[in-house]
C-alpha positions as CSV (number, residue, x, y, z in Angstrom):
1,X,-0.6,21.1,-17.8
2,X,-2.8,21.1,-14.8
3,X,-0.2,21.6,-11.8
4,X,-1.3,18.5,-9.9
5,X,1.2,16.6,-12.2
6,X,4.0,18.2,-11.4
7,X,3.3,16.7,-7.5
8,X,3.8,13.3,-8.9
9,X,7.9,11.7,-8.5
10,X,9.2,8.9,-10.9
11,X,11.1,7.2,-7.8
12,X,10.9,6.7,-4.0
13,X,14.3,8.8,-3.3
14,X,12.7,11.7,-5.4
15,X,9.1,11.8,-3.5
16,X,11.1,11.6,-0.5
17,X,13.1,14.5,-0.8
18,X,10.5,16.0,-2.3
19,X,7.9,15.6,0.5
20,X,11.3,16.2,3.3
21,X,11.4,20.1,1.8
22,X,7.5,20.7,1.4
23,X,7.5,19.7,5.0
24,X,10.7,21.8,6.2
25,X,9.5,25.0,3.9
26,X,5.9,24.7,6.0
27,X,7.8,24.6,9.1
28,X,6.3,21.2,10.2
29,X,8.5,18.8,12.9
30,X,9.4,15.5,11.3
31,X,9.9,12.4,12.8
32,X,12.2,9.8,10.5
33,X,12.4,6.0,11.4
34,X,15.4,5.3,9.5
35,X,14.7,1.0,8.3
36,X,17.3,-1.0,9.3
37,X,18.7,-2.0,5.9
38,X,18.9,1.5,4.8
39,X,22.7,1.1,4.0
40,X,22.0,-1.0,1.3
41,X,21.1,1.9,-0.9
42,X,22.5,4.9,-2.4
43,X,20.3,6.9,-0.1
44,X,18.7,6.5,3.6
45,X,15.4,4.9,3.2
46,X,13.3,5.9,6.0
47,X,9.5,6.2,7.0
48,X,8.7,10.4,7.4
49,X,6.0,11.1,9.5
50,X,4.7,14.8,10.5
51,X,2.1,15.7,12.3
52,X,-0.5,18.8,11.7
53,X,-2.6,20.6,14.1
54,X,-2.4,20.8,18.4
55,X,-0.3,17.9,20.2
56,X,-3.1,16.7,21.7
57,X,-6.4,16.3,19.4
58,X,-9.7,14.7,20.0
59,X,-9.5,13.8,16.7
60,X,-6.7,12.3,14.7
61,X,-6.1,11.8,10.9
62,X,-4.0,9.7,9.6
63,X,-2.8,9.7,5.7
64,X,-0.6,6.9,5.1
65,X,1.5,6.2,1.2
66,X,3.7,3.2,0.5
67,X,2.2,0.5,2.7
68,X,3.1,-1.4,-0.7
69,X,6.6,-0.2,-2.7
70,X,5.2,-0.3,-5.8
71,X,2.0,2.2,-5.0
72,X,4.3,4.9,-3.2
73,X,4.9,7.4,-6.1
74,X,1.0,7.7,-6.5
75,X,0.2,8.2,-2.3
76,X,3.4,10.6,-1.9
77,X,2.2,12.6,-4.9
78,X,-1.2,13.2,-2.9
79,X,0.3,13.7,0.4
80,X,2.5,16.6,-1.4
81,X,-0.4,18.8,-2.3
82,X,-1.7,17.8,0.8
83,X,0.6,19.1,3.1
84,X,-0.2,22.8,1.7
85,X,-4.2,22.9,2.1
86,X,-4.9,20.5,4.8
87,X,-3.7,22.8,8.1
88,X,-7.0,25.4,6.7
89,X,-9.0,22.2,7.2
90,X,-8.8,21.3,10.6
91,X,-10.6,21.9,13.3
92,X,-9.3,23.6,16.8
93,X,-9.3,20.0,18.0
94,X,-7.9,17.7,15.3
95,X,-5.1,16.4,14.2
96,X,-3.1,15.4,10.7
97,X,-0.7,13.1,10.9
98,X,1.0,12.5,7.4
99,X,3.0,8.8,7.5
100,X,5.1,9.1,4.1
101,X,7.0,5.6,3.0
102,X,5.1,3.1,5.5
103,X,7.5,0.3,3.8
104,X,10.2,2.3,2.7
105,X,12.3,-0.9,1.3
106,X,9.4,-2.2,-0.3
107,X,9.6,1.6,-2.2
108,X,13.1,1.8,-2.5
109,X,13.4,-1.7,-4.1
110,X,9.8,-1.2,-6.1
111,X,8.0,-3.9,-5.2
112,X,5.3,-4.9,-3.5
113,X,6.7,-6.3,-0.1
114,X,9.2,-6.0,2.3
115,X,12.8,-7.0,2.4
116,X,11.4,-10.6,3.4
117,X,8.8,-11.1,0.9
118,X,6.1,-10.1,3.1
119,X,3.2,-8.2,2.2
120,X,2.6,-5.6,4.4
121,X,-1.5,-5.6,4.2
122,X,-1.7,-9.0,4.8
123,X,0.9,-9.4,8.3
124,X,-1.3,-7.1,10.9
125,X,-2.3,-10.5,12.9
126,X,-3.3,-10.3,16.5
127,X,-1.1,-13.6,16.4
128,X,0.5,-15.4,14.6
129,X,0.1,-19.2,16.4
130,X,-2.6,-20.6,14.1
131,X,-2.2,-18.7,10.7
132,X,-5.2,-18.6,7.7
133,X,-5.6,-21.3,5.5
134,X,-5.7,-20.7,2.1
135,X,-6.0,-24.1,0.3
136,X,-7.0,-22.1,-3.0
137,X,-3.3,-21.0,-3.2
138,X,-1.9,-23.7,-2.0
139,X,-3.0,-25.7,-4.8
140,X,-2.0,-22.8,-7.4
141,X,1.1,-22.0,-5.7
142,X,3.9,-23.4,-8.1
143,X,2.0,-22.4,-11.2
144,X,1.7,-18.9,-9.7
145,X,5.6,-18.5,-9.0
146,X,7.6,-21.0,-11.4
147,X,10.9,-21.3,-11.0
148,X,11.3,-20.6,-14.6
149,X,10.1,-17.5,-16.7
150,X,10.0,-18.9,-20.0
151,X,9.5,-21.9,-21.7
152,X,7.9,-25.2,-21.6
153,X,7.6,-24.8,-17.3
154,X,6.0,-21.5,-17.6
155,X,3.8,-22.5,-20.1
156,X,2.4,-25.1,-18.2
157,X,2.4,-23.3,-15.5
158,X,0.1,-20.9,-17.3
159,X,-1.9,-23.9,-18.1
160,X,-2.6,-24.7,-14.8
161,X,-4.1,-21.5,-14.0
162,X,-6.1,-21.3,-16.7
163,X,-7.6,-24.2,-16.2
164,X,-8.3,-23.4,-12.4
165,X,-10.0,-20.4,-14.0
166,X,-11.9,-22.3,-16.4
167,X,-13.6,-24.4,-13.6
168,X,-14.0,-22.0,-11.2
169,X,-14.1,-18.5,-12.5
170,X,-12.1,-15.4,-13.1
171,X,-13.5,-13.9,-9.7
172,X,-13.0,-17.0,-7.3
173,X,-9.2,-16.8,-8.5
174,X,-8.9,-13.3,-8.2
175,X,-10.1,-13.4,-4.7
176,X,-8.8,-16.5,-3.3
177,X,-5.2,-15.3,-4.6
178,X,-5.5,-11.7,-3.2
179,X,-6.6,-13.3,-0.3
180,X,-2.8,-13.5,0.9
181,X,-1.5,-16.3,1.9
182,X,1.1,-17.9,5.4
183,X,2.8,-20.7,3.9
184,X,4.9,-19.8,1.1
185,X,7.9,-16.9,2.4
186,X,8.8,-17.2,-1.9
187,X,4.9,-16.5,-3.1
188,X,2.5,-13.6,-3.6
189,X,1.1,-11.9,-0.9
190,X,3.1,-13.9,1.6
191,X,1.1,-12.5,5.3
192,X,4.6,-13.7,7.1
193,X,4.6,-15.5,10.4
194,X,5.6,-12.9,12.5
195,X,4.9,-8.9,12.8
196,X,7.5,-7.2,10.0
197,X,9.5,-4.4,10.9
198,X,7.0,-2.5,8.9
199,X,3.7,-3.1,10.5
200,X,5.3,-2.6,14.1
201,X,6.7,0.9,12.8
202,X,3.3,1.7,11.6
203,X,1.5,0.9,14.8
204,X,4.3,2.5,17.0
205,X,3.3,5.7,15.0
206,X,0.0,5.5,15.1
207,X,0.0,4.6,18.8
208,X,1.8,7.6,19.7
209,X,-0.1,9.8,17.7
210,X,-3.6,8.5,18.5
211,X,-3.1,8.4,22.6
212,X,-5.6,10.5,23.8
213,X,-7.7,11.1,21.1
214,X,-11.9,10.1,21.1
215,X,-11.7,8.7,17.8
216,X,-9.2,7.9,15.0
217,X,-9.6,7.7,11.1
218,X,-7.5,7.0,8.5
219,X,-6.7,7.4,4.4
220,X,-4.7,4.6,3.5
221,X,-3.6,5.3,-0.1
222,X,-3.5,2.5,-3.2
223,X,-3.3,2.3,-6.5
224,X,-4.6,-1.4,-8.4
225,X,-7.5,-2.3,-8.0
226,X,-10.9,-0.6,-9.9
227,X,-11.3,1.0,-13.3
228,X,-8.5,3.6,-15.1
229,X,-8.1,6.3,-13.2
230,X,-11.3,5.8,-10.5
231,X,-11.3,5.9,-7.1
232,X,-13.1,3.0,-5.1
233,X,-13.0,3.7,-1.5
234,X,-12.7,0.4,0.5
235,X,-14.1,0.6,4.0
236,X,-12.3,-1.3,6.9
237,X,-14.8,-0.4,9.5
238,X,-18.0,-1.6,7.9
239,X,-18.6,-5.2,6.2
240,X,-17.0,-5.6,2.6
241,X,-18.8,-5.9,-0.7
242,X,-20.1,-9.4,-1.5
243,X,-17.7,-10.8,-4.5
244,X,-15.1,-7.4,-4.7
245,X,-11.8,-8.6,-5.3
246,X,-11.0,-7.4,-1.5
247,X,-13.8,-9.3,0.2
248,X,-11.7,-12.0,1.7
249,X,-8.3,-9.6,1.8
250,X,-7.6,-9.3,6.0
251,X,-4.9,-8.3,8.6
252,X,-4.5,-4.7,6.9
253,X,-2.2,-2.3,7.7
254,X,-5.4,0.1,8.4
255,X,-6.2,-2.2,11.1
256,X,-3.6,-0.9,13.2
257,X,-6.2,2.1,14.2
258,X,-8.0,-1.1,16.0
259,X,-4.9,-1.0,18.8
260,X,-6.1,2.1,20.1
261,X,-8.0,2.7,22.8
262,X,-10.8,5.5,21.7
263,X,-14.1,6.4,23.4
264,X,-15.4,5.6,19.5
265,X,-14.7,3.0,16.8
266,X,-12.2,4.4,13.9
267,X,-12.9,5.1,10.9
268,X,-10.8,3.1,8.5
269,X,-10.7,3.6,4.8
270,X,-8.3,2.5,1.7
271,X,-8.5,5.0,-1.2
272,X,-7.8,2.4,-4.1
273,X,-7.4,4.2,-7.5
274,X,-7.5,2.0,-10.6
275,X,-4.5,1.2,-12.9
276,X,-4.2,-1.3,-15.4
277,X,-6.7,-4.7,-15.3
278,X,-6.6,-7.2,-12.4
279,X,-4.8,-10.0,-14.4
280,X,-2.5,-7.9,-15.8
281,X,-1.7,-6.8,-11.9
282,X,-1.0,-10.2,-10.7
283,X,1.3,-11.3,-13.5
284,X,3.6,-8.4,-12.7
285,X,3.3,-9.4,-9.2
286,X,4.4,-12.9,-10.3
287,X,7.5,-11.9,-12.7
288,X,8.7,-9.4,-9.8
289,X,8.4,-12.5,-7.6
290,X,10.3,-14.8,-9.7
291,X,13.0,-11.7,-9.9
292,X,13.6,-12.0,-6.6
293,X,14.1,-15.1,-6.1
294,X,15.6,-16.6,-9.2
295,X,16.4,-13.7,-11.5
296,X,18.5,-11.0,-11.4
297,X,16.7,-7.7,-11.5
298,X,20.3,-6.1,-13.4
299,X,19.8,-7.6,-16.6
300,X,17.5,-6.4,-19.4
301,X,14.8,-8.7,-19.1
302,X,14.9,-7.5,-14.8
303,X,15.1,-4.2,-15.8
304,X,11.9,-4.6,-18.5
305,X,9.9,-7.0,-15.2
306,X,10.9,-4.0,-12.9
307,X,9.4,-1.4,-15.5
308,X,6.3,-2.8,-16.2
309,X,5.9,-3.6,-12.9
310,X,5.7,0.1,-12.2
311,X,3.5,0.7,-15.1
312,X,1.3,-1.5,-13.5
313,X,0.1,0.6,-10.3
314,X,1.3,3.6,-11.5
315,X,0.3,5.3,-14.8
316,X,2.5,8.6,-16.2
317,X,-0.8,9.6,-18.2
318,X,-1.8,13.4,-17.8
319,X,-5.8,12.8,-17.3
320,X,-4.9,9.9,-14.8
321,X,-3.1,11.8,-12.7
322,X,-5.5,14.4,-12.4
323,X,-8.5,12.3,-11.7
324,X,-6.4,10.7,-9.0
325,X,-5.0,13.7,-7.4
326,X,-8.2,15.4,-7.4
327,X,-10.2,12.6,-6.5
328,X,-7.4,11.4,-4.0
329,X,-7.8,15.0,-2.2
330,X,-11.3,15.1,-2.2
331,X,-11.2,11.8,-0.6
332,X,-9.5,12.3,2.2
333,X,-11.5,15.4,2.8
334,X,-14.7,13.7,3.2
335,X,-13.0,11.1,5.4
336,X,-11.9,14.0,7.3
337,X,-15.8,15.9,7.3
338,X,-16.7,12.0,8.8
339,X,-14.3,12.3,11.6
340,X,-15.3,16.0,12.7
341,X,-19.1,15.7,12.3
């Protein structure tokens, strides 16, 4: 077995610890921002964040896992091998800075959000007095997340979206409900309507860590979107692909870079590797969302939706883990080769 798999955890309390000792056995100093509902788990939830190379850089790296719960295993596994090349990397005058568990609850819990429903990559508003519109959802919204998982509601509800995507197309619905969305706390991709505990932390460490430096960049790690096992590298600092499913997606977590002052515009990518197909995605989405707030996730049907919602974005296949790993490391390399030239 190639012996990238073994970097790869089954649970966000394993990666952790995992990624706590690779960190202490290099010798690295680690700063922990324990979340404030950490008590409500077996084990502290926190978001880890070391830093690699001089104090003060000209040029800053970030790598950053877990922005969404359900994509953590896949962005810790990454960081993990990681953590023992990248220091051979680096210039005299650049930085790593590793930010492991950006939405720890989200990863603790696996899901998607934060302890409020809110989606971490859609809540990095400048402000949040007028909010987007997204009529598109709007209109979908109760057929998206029914009160009711089976039956005659959900089949209708099912229905209902079909026949938007009928009329309109498979690619306007996957966009316009990725999209994200400001008036629905109990829906997908809720943006929320003020900054989450997550994004502040986020920007607080990147902040810290950027002050100073000419120019920042960052790796944002994902797993979803694209085909098995392929990495599509979304740009945040250049204008999207017409009709990709993350054409009208804004208020990123990556965007946070934008805060800093720097002599030169960042350089802001998301490494999305492919899972399972889009429609497939959202339906988990939807079940996990109707576990939340009308199920109960300790019964065998929430135990199956919690499952398969893991499946979904993360895939315990041999030659998918190795195309991601290697393609994940390689990657951020050539993000890093950008910064320095």
């Amino acid at each position: 077995m190639h012996p990238s798999h073994s970097l790869f955890s089954d649970t966000y309390f394993t990666a952790r610890q995992r990624f706590l000792h690779a960190v202490e056995d290099k010798g690295y100093a680690l700063e922990t921002a324990r979340h404030p509902l950490s008590s409500r788990f077996p084990a502290e939830i926190a978001t880890d964040t070391v830093r690699i190379g001089p104090d003060r850089a000209r040029r800053v790296l970030f790598v950053s896992s877990g922005v969404h719960g359900t994509e953590l295993t896949t962005g810790s596994g990454i960081q993990l091998g990681l953590l023992q090349e990248i220091e051979a990397w680096l210039p005299a005058d650049t930085a790593a800075v590793f930010i492991h568990g950006v939405n720890p609850h989200g990863s603790a819990a696996m899901t998607r959000t934060d302890e409020n429903n809110i989606d971490p990559n859609r809540n990095n508003l400048l402000s949040f007095e007028t909010l987007p519109q997204n009529p598109d959802y709007d209109a979908l919204h109760d057929a998206l997340c029914p009160a009711v998982w089976s039956g005659p509601e959900r089949d209708a509800a099912e229905a209902r979206i079909t026949a938007y995507i009928d009329e309109n197309g498979f690619e306007k619905f996957s966009r316009k409900v990725l999209a994200g969305q400001y008036t629905h706390p109990d829906g997908l991709f809720f943006g929320g309507t003020s900054r989450c505990w997550t994004i502040a932390n986020f920007a607080g460490i990147v902040a810290r860590h950027g002050a100073g430096a000419d120019r920042l960049a960052i790796a944002d790690l994902h797993t979803g979107l694209g085909e098995y096992g392929s990495l599509e590298a979304i740009r945040r600092d250049t204008a999207p692909r017409k009709g990709a499913a993350s054409s009208e997606i804004s208020h990123v977590a990556s965007d946070v870079l934008d805060d800093v002052a720097c002599t030169m515009e960042p350089i802001k990518v998301i490494l999305e590797f492919g899972t399972r197909p889009i429609d497939h995605i959202v339906t988990m989405h939807r079940a996990d969302t109707w576990l939340k707030f009308h199920g109960d996730p300790h019964t065998p049907l929430g135990r199956r939706i919690k499952s398969e919602l893991r499946d979904a974005l993360f895939c315990d296949d041999p030659a998918w883990l190795e195309a991601v790993y290697t393609q994940g490391v390689s990657g951020c390399r050539a993000i890093l080769e950008e910064l320095t030239t």
